[in-house]
ChimeraX commands (.cxc) that place a marker at each C-alpha (Angstrom):
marker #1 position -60.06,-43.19,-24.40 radius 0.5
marker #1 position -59.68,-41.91,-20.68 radius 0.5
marker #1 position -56.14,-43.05,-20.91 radius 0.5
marker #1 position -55.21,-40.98,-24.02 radius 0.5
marker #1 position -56.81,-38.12,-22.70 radius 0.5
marker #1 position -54.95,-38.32,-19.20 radius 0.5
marker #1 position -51.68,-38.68,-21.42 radius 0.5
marker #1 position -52.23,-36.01,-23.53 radius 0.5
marker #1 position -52.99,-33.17,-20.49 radius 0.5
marker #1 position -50.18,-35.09,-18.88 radius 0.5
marker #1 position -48.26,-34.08,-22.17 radius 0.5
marker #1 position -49.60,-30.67,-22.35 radius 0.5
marker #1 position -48.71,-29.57,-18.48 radius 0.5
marker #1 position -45.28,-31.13,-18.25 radius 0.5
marker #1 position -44.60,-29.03,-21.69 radius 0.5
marker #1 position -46.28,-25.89,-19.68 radius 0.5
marker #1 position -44.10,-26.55,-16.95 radius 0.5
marker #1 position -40.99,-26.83,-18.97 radius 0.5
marker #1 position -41.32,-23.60,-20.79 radius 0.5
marker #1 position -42.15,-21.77,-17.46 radius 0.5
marker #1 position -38.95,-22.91,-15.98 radius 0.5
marker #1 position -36.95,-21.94,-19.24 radius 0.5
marker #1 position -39.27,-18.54,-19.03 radius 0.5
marker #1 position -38.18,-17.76,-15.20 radius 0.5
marker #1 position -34.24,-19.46,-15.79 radius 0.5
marker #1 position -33.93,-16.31,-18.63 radius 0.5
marker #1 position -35.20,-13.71,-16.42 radius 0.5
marker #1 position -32.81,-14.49,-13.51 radius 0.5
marker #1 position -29.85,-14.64,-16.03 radius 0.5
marker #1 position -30.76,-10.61,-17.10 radius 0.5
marker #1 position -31.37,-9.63,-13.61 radius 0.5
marker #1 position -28.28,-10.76,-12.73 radius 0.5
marker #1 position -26.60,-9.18,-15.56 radius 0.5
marker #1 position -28.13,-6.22,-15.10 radius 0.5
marker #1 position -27.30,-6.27,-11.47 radius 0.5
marker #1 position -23.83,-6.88,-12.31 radius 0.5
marker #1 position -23.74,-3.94,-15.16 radius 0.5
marker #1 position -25.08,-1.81,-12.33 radius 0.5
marker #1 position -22.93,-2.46,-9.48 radius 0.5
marker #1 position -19.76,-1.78,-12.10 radius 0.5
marker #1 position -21.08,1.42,-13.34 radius 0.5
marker #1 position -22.01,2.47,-9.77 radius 0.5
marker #1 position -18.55,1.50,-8.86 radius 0.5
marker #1 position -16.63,3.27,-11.39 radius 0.5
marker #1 position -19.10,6.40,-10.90 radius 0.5
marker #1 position -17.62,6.63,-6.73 radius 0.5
marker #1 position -13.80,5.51,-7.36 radius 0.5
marker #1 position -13.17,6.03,-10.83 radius 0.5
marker #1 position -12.40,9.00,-12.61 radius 0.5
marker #1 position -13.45,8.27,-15.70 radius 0.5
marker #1 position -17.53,8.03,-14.20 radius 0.5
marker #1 position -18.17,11.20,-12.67 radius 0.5
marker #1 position -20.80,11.54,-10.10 radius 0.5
marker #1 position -23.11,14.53,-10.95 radius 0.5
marker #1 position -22.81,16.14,-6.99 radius 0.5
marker #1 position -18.66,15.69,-7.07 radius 0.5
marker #1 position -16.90,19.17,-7.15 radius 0.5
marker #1 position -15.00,19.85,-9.52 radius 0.5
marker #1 position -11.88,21.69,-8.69 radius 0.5
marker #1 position -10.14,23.20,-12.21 radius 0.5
marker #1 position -6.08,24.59,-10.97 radius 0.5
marker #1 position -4.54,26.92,-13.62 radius 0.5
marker #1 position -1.18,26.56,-12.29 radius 0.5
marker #1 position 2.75,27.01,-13.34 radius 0.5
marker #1 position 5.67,24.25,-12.58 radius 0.5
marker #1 position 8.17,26.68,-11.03 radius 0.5
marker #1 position 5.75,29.03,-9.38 radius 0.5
marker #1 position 5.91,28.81,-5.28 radius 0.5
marker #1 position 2.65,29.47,-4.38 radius 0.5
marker #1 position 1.68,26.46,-7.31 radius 0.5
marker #1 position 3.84,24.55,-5.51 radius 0.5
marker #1 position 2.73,25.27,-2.14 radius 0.5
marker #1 position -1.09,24.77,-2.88 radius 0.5
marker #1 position -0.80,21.54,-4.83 radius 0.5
marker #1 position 1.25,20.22,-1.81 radius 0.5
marker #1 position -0.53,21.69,1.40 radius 0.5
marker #1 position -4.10,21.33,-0.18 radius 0.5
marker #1 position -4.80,19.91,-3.36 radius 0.5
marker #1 position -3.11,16.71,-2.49 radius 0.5
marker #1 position -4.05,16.49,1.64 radius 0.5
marker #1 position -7.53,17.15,0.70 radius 0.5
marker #1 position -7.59,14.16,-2.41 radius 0.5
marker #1 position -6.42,11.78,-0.79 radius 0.5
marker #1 position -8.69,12.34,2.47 radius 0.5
marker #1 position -12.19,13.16,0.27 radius 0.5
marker #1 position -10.63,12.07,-3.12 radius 0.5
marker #1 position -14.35,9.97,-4.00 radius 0.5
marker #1 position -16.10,13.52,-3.80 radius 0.5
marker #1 position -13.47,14.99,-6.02 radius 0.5
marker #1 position -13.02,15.92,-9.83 radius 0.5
marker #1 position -9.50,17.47,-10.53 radius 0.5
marker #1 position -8.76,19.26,-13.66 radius 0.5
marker #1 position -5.22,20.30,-14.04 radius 0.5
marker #1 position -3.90,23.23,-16.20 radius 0.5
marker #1 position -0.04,23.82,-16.25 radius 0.5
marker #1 position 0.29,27.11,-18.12 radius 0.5
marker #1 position 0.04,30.09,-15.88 radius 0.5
marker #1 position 1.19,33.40,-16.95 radius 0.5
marker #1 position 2.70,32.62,-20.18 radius 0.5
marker #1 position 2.30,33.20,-23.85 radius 0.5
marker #1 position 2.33,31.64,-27.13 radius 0.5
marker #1 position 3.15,32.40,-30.08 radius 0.5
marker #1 position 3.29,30.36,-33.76 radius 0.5
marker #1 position 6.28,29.20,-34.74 radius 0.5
marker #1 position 5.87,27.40,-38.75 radius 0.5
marker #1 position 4.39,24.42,-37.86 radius 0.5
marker #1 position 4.84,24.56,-33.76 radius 0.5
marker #1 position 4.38,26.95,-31.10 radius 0.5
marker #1 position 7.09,29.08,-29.58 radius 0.5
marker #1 position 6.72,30.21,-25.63 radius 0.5
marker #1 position 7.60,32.20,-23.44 radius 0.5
marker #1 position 6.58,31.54,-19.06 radius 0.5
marker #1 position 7.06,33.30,-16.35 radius 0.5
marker #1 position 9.85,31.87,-14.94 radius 0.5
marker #1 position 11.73,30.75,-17.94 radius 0.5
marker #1 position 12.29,28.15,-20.70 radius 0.5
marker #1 position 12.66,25.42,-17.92 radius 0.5
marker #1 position 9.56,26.03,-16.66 radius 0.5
marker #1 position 7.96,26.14,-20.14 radius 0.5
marker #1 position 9.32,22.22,-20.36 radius 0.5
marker #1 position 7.71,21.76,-16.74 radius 0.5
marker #1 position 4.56,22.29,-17.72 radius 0.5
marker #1 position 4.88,20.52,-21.11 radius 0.5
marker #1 position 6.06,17.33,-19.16 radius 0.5
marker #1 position 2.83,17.95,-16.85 radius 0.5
marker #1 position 0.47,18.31,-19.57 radius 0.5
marker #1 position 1.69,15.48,-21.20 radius 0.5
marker #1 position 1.52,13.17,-18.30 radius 0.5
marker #1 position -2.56,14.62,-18.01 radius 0.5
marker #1 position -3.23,13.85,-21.26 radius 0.5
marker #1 position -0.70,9.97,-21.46 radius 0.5
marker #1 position -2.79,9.17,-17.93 radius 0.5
marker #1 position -6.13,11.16,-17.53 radius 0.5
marker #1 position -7.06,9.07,-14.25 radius 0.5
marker #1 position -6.52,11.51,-11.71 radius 0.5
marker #1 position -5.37,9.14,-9.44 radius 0.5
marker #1 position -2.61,8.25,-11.67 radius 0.5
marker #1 position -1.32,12.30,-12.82 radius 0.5
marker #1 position -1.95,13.80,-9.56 radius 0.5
marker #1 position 0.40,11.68,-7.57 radius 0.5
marker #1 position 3.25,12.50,-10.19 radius 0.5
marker #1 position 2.17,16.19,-9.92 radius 0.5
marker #1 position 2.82,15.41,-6.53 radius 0.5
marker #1 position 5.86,14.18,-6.51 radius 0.5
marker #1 position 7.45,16.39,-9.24 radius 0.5
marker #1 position 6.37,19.18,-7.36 radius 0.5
marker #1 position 8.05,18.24,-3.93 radius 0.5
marker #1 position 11.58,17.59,-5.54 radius 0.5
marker #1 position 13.79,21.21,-5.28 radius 0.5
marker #1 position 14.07,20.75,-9.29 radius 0.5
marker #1 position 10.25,19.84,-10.80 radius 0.5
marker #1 position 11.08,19.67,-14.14 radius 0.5
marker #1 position 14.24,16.96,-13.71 radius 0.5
marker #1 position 12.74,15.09,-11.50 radius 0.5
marker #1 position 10.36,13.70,-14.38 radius 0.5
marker #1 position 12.21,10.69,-15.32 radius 0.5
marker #1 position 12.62,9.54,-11.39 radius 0.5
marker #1 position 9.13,10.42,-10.76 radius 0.5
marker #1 position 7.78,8.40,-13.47 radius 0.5
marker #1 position 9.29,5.79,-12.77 radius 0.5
marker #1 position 8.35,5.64,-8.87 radius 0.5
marker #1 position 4.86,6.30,-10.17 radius 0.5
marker #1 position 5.40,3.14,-12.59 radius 0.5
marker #1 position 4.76,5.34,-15.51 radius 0.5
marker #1 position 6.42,5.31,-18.95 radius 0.5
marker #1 position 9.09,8.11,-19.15 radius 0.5
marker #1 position 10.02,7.35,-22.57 radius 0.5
marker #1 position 6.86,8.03,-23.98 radius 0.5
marker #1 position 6.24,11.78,-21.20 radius 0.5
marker #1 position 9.39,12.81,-22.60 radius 0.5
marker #1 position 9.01,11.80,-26.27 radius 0.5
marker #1 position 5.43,14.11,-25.87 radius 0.5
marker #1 position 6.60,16.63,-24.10 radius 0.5
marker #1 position 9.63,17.46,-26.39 radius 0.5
marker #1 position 7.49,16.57,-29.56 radius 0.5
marker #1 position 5.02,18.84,-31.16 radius 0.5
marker #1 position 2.54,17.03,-28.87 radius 0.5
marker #1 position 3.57,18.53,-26.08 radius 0.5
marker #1 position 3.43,22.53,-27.85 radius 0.5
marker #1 position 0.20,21.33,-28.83 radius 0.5
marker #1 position -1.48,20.55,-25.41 radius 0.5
marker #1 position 0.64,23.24,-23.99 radius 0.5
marker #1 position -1.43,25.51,-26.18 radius 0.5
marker #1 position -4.38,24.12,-26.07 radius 0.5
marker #1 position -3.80,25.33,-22.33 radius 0.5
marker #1 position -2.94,28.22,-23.36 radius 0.5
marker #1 position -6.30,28.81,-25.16 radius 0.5
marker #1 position -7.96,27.85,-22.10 radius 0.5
marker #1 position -6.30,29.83,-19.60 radius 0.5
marker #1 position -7.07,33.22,-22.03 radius 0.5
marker #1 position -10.49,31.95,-22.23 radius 0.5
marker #1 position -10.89,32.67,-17.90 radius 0.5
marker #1 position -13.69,35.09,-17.36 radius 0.5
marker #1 position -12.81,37.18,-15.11 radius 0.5
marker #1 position -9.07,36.72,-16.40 radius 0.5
marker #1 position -6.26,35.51,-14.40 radius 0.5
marker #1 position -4.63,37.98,-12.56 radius 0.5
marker #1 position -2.98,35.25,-10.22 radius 0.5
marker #1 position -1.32,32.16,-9.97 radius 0.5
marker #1 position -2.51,29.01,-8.82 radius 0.5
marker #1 position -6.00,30.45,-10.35 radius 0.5
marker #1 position -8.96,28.05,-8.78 radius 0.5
marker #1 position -12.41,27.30,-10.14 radius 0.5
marker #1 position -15.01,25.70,-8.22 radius 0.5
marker #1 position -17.43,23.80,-10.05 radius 0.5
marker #1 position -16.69,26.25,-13.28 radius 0.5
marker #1 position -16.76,29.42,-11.07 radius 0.5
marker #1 position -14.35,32.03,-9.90 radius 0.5
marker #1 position -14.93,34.10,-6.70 radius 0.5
marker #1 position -12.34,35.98,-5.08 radius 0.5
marker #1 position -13.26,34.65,-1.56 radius 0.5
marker #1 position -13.09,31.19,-2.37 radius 0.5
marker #1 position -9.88,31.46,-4.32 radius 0.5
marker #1 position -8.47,32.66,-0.71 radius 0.5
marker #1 position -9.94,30.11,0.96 radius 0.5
marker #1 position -9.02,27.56,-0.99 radius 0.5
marker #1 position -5.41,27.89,-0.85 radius 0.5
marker #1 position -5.82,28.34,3.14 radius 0.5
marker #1 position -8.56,25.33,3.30 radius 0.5
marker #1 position -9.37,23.77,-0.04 radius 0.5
marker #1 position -11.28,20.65,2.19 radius 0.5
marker #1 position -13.22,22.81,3.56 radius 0.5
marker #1 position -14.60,24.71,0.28 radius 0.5
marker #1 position -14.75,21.37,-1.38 radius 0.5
marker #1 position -16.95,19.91,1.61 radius 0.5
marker #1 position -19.10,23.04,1.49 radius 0.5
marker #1 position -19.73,23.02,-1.96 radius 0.5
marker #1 position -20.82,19.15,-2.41 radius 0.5
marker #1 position -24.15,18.36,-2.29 radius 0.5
marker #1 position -24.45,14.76,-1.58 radius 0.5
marker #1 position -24.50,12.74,1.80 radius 0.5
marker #1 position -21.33,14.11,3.54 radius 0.5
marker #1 position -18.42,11.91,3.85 radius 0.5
marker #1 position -16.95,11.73,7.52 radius 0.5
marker #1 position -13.97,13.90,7.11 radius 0.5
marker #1 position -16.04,16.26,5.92 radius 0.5
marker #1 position -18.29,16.40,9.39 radius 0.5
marker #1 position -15.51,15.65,12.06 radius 0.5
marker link #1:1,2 radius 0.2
marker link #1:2,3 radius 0.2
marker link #1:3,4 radius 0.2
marker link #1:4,5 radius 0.2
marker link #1:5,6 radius 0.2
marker link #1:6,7 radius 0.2
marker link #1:7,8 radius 0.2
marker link #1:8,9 radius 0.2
marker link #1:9,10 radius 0.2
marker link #1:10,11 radius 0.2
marker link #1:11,12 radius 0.2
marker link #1:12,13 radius 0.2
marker link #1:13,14 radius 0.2
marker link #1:14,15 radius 0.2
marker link #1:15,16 radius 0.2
marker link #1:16,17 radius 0.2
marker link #1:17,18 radius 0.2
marker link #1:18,19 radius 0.2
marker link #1:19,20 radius 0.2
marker link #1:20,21 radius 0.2
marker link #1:21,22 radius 0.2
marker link #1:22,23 radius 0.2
marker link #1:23,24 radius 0.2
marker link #1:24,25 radius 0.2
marker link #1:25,26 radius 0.2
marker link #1:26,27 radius 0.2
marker link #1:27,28 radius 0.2
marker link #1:28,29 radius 0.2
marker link #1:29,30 radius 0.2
marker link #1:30,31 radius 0.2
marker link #1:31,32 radius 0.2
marker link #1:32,33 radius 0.2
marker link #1:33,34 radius 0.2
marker link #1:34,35 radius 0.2
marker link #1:35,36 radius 0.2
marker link #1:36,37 radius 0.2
marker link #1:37,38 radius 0.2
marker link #1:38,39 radius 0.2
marker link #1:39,40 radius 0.2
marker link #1:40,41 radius 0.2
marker link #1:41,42 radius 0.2
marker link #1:42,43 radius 0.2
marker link #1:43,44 radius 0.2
marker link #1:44,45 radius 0.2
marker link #1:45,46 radius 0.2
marker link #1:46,47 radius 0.2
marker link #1:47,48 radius 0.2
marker link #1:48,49 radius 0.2
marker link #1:49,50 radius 0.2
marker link #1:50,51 radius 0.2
marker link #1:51,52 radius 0.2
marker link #1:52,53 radius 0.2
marker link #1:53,54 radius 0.2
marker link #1:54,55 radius 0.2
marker link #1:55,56 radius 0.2
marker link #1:56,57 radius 0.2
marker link #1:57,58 radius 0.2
marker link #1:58,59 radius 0.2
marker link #1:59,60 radius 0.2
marker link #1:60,61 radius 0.2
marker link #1:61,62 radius 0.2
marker link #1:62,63 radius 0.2
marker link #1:63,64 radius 0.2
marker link #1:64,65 radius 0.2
marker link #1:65,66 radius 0.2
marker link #1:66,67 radius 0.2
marker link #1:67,68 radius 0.2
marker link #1:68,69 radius 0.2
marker link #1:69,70 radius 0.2
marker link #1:70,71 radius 0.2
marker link #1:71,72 radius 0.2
marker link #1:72,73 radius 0.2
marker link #1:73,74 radius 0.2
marker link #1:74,75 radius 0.2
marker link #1:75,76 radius 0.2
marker link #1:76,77 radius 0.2
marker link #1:77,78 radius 0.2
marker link #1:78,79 radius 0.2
marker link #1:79,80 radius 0.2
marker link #1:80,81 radius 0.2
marker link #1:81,82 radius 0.2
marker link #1:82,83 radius 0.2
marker link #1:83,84 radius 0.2
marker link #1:84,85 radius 0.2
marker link #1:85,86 radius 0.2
marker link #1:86,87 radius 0.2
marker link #1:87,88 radius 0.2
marker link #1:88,89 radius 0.2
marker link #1:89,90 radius 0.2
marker link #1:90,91 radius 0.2
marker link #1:91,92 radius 0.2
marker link #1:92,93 radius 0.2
marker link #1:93,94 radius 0.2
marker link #1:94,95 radius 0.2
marker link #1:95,96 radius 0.2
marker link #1:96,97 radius 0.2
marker link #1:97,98 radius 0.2
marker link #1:98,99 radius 0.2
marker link #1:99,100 radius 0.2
marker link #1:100,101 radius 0.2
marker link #1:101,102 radius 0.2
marker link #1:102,103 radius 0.2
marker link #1:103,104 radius 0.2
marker link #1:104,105 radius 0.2
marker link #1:105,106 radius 0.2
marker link #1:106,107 radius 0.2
marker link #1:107,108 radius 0.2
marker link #1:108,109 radius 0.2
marker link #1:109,110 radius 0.2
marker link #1:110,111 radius 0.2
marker link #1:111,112 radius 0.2
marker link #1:112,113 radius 0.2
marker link #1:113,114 radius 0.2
marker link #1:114,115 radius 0.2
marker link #1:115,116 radius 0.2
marker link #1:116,117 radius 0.2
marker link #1:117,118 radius 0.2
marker link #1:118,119 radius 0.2
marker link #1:119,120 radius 0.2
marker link #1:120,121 radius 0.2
marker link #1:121,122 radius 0.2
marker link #1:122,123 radius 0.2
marker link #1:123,124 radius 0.2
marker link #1:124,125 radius 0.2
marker link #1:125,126 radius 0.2
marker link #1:126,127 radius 0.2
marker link #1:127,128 radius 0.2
marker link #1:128,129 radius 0.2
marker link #1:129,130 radius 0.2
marker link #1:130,131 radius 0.2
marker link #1:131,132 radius 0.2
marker link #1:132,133 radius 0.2
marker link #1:133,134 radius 0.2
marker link #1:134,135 radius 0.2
marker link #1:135,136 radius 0.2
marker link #1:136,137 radius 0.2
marker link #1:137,138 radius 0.2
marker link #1:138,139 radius 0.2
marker link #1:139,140 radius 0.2
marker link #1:140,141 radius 0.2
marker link #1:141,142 radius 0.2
marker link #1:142,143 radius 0.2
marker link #1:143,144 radius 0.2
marker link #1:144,145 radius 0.2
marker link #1:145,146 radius 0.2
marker link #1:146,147 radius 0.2
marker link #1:147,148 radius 0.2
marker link #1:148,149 radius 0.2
marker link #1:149,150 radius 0.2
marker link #1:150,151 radius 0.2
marker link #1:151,152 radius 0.2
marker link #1:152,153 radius 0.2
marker link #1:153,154 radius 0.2
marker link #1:154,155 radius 0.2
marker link #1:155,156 radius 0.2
marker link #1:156,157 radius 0.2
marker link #1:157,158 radius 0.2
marker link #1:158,159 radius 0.2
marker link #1:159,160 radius 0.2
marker link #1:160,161 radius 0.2
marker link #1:161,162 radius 0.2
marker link #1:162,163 radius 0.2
marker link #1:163,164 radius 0.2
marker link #1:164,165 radius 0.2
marker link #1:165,166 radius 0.2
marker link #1:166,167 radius 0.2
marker link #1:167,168 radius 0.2
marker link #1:168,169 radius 0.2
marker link #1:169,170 radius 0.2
marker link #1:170,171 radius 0.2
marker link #1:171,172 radius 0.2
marker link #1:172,173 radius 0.2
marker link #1:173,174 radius 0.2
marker link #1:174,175 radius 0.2
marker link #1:175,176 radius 0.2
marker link #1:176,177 radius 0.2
marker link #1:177,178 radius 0.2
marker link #1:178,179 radius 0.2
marker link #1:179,180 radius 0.2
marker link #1:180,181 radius 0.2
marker link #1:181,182 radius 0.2
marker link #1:182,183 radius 0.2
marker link #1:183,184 radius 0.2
marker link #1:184,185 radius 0.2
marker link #1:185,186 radius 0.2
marker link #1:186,187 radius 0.2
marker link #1:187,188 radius 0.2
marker link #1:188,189 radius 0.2
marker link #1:189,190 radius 0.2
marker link #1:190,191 radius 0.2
marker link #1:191,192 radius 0.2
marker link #1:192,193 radius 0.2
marker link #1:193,194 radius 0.2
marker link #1:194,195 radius 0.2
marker link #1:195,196 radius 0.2
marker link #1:196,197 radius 0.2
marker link #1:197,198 radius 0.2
marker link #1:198,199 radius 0.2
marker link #1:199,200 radius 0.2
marker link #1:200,201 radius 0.2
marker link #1:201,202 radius 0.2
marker link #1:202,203 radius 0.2
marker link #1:203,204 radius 0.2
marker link #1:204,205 radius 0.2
marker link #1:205,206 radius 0.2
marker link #1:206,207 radius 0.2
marker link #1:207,208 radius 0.2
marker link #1:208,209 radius 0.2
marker link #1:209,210 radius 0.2
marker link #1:210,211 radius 0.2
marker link #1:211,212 radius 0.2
marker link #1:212,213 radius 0.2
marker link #1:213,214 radius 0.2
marker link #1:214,215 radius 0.2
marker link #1:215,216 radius 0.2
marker link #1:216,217 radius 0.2
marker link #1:217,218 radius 0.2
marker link #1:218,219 radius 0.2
marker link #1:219,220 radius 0.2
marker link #1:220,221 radius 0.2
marker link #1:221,222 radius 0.2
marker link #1:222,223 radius 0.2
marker link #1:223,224 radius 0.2
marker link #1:224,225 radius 0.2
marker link #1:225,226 radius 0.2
marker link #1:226,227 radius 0.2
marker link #1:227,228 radius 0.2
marker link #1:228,229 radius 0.2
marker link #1:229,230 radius 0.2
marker link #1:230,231 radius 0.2
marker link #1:231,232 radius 0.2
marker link #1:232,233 radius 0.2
marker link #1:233,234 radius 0.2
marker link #1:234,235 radius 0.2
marker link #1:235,236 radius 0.2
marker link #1:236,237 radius 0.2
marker link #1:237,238 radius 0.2
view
C-alpha cells in the first residue's frame, strides 16, 4: 500500500515537473521572439526610412532640376548634412518649383521655369522618389544628377552608378506616371501656406519661417541639430 502510494506522488511530481519545464521552455521561446521583433523594429526605426523616429526632423525641399540655387543647396547642405546626421533625418523631396500645370485630355501639359527640359528633370526625379522611396536610395541619385553640368541626361548614367533600373525611371517619367506625380507635386507645392515665393522652398518639421529658410541654405546641420529633440548625436555637439 505504502509502495503504491510512493509511486503514485512519484507519478504525480515527475508529471508536475514536466509540465513546468514545457511551461518555462514556451515562455523563453516568446521572449526571445519578442526580443527579436523588438530589436528589428528598433533597428529599422534609427537606419531605416521606412520607420520614422517621432523626434527626427523632417526636412520637406520644394525644389526645381535646373534651378542654381536647387542645385547649390542640395549639394553644399542637404547632402553634407545626410550623410553626417542622416539617422536624425527625414527627407521629403518635391521637384516642381515655379511651374504650372495645366490638363491636357487625359494627361497634364506643363510649363517650368526654365523650360521643357527641366519639366523632364523633375519628372525623372519624381519618378525615381516614388520607384525608390528609401531616402538613402533617391537622395544619392538626386545627388549625383544634380552635380553633372546636364541633370536631366545624366539620368541613365546615374542610375546605373546608383544600381538603379533606368528602364523602368524613364518608362515613368515619359509615361502618364510621371505627369501624374509631377502634378501631384504640383498640388502640393500650391497647397504652401505662406506660398512660395522662392526656390529651393524649405520646411522644417511642416513649418516655414523666413529665418530658417536663410539659415538653412547657409547651415542646414545646424537648423536640423537645433530643431531635434532627442539625445544629440556627436556631430551635432563638436
Amino acid at each position: 500500500m505504502v509502495m503504491m502510494i510512493g509511486r503514485r506522488v512519484y507519478s504525480l511530481l515527475l508529471g508536475t515537473v514536466v509540465v513546468v519545464i514545457i511551461v518555462l521552455w514556451l515562455k523563453m521561446g516568446n521572449q526571445s521572439q519578442s526580443s527579436s521583433s523588438v530589436a528589428l523594429s528598433d533597428r529599422d526605426g534609427q537606419f531605416g526610412d521606412g520607420g520614422r523616429q517621432k523626434d527626427n526632423v523632417k526636412v520637406t525641399v520644394f525644389y526645381e532640376v535646373l534651378c542654381p540655387d536647387s542645385i547649390n543647396f542640395v549639394l553644399k547642405q542637404l547632402w553634407p548634412t545626410y550623410n553626417s546626421i542622416g539617422s536624425i533625418l527625414d527627407v521629403q523631396l518635391i521637384p516642381y518649383g515655379k511651374a504650372s500645370y495645366t490638363r491636357s485630355g487625359d494627361s497634364w501639359t506643363f510649363e517650368c521655369q526654365h523650360g521643357p527640359q527641366e519639366c523632364q528633370g523633375n519628372k525623372i526625379h519624381a519618378c525615381v522618389v516614388h520607384l525608390y522611396p528609401n531616402t538613402s536610395k533617391h537622395l544619392p541619385f538626386v545627388q549625383c544628377s544634380l552635380l553633372s553640368s546636364n541633370p536631366v541626361s545624366s539620368g541613365q548614367e546615374c542610375a546605373k552608378s546608383k544600381d538603379m533600373d533606368w528602364t523602368l525611371i524613364s518608362q515613368c517619367a515619359d509615361g502618364s506616371l510621371g505627369s501624374d506625380l509631377l502634378q501631384a507635386n504640383g498640388e502640393k507645392t500650391e497647397s504652401l501656406t505662406p506660398g512660395m515665393v522662392f526656390v529651393p522652398w524649405i520646411l522644417i518639421n511642416d513649418v516655414f519661417s523666413t529665418e530658417q529658410e536663410e539659415q538653412s541654405l547657409n547651415d542646414l546641420m545646424s537648423v536640423v541639430c537645433s530643431a531635434y529633440e532627442g539625445e544629440k548625436p556627436l556631430e551635432c555637439v563638436t
